[in-house]
VOGU-3710 file (C-alpha; in Angstrom, 3 decimals, decimal comma):
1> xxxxxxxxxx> 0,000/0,000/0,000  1,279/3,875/-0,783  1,761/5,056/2,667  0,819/8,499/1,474  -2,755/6,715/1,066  -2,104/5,129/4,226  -1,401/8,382/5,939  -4,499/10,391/4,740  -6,983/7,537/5,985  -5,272/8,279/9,109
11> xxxxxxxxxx> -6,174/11,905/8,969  -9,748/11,377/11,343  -7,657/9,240/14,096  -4,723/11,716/14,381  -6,998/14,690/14,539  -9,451/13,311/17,209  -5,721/12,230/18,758  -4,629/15,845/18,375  -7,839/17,146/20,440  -7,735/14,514/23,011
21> xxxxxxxxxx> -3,888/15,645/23,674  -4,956/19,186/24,019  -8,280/18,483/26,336  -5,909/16,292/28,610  -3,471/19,043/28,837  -5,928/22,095/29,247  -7,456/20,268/32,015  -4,331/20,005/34,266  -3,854/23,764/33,195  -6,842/24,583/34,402
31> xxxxxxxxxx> -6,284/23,532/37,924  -2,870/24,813/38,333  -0,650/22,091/37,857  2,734/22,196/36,715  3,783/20,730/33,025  7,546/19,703/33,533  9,973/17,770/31,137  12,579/15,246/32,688  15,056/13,584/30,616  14,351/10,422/28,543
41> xxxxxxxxxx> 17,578/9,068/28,946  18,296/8,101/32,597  21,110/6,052/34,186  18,899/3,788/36,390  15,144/3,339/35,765  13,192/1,728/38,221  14,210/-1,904/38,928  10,671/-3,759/38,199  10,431/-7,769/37,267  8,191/-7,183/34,344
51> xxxxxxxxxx> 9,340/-4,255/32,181  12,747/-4,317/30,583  14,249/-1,142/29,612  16,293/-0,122/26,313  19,712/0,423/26,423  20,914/4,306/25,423  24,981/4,731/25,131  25,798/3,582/28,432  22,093/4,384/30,189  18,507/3,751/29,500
61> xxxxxxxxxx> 15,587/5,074/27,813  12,933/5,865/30,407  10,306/3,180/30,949  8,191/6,073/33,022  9,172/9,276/34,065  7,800/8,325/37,532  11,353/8,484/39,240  12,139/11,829/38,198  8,407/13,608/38,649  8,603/11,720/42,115
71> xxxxxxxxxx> 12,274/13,674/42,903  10,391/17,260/42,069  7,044/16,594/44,187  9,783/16,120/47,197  11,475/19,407/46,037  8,020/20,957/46,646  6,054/20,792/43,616  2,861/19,507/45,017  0,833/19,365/41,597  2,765/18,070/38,317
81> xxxxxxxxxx> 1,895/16,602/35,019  3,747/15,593/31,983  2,722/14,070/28,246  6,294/12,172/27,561  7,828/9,553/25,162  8,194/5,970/26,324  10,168/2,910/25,764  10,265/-1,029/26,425  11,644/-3,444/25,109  10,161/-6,448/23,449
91> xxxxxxxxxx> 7,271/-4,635/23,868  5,158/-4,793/20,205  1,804/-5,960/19,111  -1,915/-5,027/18,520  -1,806/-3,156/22,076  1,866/-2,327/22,443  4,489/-0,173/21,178  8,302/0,189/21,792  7,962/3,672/21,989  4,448/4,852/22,980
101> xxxxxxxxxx> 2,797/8,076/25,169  2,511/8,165/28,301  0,482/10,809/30,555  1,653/10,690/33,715  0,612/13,457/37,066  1,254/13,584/40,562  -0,790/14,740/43,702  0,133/16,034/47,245  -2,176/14,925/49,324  -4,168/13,028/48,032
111> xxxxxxxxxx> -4,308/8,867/48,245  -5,767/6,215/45,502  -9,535/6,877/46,310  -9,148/10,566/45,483  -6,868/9,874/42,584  -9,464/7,499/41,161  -11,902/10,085/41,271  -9,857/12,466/39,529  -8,756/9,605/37,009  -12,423/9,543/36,299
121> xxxxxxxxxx> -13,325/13,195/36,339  -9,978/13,768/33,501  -11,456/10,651/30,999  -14,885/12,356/30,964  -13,865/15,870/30,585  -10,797/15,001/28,037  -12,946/12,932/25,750  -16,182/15,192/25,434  -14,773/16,378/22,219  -12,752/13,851/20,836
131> xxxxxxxxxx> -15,662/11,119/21,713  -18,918/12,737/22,696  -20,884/10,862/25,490  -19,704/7,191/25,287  -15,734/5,319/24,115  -16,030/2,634/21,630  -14,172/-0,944/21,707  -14,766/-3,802/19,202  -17,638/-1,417/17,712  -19,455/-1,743/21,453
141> xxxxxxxxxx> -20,251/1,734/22,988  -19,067/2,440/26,546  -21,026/5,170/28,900  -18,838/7,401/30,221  -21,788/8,905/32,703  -20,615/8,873/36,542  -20,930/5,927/38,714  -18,000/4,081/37,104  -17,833/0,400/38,848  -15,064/-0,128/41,506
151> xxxxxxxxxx> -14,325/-3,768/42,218  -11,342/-5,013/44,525  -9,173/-7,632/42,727  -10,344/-10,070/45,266  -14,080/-9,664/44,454  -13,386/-9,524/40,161  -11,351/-12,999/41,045  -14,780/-14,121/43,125  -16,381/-13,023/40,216  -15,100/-13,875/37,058
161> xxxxxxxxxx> -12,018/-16,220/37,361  -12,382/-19,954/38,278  -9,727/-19,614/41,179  -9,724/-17,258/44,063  -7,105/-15,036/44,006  -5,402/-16,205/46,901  -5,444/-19,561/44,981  -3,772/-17,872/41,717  -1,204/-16,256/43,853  -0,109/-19,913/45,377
171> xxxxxxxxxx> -0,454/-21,455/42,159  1,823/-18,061/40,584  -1,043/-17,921/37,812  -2,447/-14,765/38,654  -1,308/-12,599/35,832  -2,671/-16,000/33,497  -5,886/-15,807/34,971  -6,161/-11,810/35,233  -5,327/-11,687/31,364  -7,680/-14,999/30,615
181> xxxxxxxxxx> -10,613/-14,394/32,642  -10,720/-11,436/34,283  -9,657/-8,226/31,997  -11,452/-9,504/29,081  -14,371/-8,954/31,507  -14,104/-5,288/32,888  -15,625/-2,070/31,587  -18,042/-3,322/29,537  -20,639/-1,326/29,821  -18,784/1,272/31,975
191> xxxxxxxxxx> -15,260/1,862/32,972  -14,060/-0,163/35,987  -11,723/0,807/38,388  -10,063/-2,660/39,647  -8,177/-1,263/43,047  -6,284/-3,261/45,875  -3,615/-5,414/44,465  -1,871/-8,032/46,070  1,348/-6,964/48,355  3,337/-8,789/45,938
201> xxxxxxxxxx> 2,694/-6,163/43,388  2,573/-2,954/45,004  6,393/-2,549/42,877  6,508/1,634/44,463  2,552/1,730/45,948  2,035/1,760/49,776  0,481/-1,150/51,200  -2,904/-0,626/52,421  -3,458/0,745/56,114  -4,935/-2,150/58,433
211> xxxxxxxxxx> -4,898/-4,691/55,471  -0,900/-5,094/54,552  -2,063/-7,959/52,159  -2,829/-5,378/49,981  -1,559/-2,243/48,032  -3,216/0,656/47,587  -3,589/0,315/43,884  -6,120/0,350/40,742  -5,733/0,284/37,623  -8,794/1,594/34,991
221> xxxxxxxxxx> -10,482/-0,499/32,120  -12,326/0,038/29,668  -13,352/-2,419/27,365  -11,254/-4,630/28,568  -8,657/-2,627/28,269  -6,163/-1,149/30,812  -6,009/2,442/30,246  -4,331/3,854/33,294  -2,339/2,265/36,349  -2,094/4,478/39,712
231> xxxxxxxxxx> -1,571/4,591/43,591  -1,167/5,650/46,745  3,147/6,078/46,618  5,009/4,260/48,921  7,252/6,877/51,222  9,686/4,728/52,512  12,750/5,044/51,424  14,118/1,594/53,432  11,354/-0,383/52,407  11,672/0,493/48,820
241> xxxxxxxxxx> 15,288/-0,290/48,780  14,137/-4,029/49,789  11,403/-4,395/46,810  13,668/-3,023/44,518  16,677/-5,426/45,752  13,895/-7,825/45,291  12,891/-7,213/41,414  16,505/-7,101/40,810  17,064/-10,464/42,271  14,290/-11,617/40,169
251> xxxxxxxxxx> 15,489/-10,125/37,042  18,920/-11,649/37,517  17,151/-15,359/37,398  15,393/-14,140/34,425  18,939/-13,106/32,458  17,682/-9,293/32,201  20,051/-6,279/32,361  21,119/-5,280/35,517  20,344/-2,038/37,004  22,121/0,257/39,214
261> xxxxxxxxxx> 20,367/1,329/42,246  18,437/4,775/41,889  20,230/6,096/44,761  18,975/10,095/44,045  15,636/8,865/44,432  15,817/6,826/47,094  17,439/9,959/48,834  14,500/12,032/47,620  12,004/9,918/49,235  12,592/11,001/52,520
271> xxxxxxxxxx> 10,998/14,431/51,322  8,298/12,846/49,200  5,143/13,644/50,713  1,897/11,892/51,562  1,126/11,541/47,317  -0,818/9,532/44,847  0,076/9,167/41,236  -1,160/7,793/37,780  0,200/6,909/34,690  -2,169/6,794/31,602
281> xxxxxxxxxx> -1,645/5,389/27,955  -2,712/8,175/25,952  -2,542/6,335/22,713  -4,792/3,411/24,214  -7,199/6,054/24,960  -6,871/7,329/21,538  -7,733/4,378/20,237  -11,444/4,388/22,251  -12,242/8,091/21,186  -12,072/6,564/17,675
291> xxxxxxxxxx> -13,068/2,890/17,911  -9,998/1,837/16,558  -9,258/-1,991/17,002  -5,257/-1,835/16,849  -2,727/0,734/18,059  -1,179/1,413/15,055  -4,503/3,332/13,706  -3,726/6,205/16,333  0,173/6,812/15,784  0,886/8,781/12,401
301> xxxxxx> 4,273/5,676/12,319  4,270/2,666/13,858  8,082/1,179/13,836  7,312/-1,113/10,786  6,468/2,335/8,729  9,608/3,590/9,586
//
């Protein structure tokens, strides 16, 4: 096919893109939040068992700029947002990209409950132009009216997966039945915010107060899709030094690079104070203000264009 052609059918997906980029940025704007840039290239991202980063002359290619926006909201930035660039290795198919966007803000203040609220509040008001009323997935319609559903990973185990997931974790299936039984399940009508994850993957979120089997963390679908992962952070600068000595560990049995230890932030967290944060996949959520079925639709060049 001429990609020229190619490119002009793309022209009603990269506008509505264009919009839903601005509304997402006007509405942090508009309540006095702080748009920042860190660096893409870092020289230790955030040890974590399941994302690899990409190697960049001696450093790495962010996976998140979570470590960085983290070090300025203990400088004493208590609102921050930033629309950044990317990367992950191995990381290509119908719902992935190498390099993909990433919206990511911070709170002071505030925990997960609040930040879900906002989460929800930013979708609605950041869509109503690029997708008026409702998101669309496999040619379904979602509602987008308040009320979203909130279900605890224990209860959407109870629900729709044929093990508890207690039973999952002993069995270390959990992330095979999430993906099998349980995503393909969520925001179907309405997004769903699935919230308290097991301990075992609270990676930087603060366990839960009263209930240290869980973390104060949801993540948002829609569709079945995950759209946006956030949490209550975890302030302690010892106890993050363990999980990440942990994931390291872990990625060492697994033949991954190793990391050095982000020692600036770990300093920083001291400072850090009482916070939530979210990351969101803007181009994910591109893809529902359209109804496309594949990432590539939203992204003027996927890697294969290039």
């Amino acid at each position: 096919m001429d990609y020229h052609f190619y490119l002009a059918r793309k022209s009603q997906a990269l506008r509505a893109r264009a919009r839903l980029t601005q509304s997402l940025r006007a509405y942090f704007i508009n309540r006095d939040f702080l748009e920042v840039e860190t660096p893409l290239r870092i020289p230790a991202p955030a040890p974590e068992e399941h994302i690899e980063a990409i190697p960049a002359d001696g450093w790495f290619l962010q996976t998140s700029p979570e470590l960085c926006m983290k070090r300025l909201l203990a400088a004493g930035y208590p609102r921050l947002f930033q629309i950044s660039k990317c990367f992950r290795k191995a990381e290509r198919g119908r719902l992935h990209l190498p390099e993909f966007t990433m919206l990511e803000w911070y709170v002071a203040g505030f925990d997960y409950q609040k930040l879900m609220a906002q989460c929800e509040e930013l979708i609605r008001s950041a869509a109503a132009e690029s997708a008026p009323g409702s998101l669309k997935r496999s040619g379904r319609s979602i509602s987008l009216t308040p009320g979203w559903e909130k279900l605890s990973v224990a209860e959407a185990f109870a629900k729709y997966a044929p093990v508890s997931m207690e039973t999952a974790l002993a069995q270390n299936r959990f992330d095979e039945v999430l993906v099998e039984h349980v995503e393909p399940r969520l925001g179907a009508v309405k997004p769903t915010f699935l919230y308290d994850y097991p301990a075992s993957l609270a990676a930087l979120a603060k366990l839960k107060d009263g209930h240290p089997a869980v973390c104060e963390r949801f993540e948002l679908y829609i569709g079945g899709l995950e759209i946006a992962n956030g949490f209550s952070e975890l302030t302690d600068a010892a106890e993050q030094r363990q999980r990440f000595d942990e994931a390291l560990k872990k990625r060492a049995a697994k033949h991954w690079a190793s990391y050095d230890m982000p020692e600036k932030f770990l300093q920083a967290l001291d400072a850090l104070p009482p916070c939530a944060g979210a990351a969101l996949g803007v181009d994910r959520l591109a893809m529902l203000c359209v109804g496309a079925d594949k990432i590539d639709d939203v992204v003027a060049f996927a890697p294969e264009d290039l």
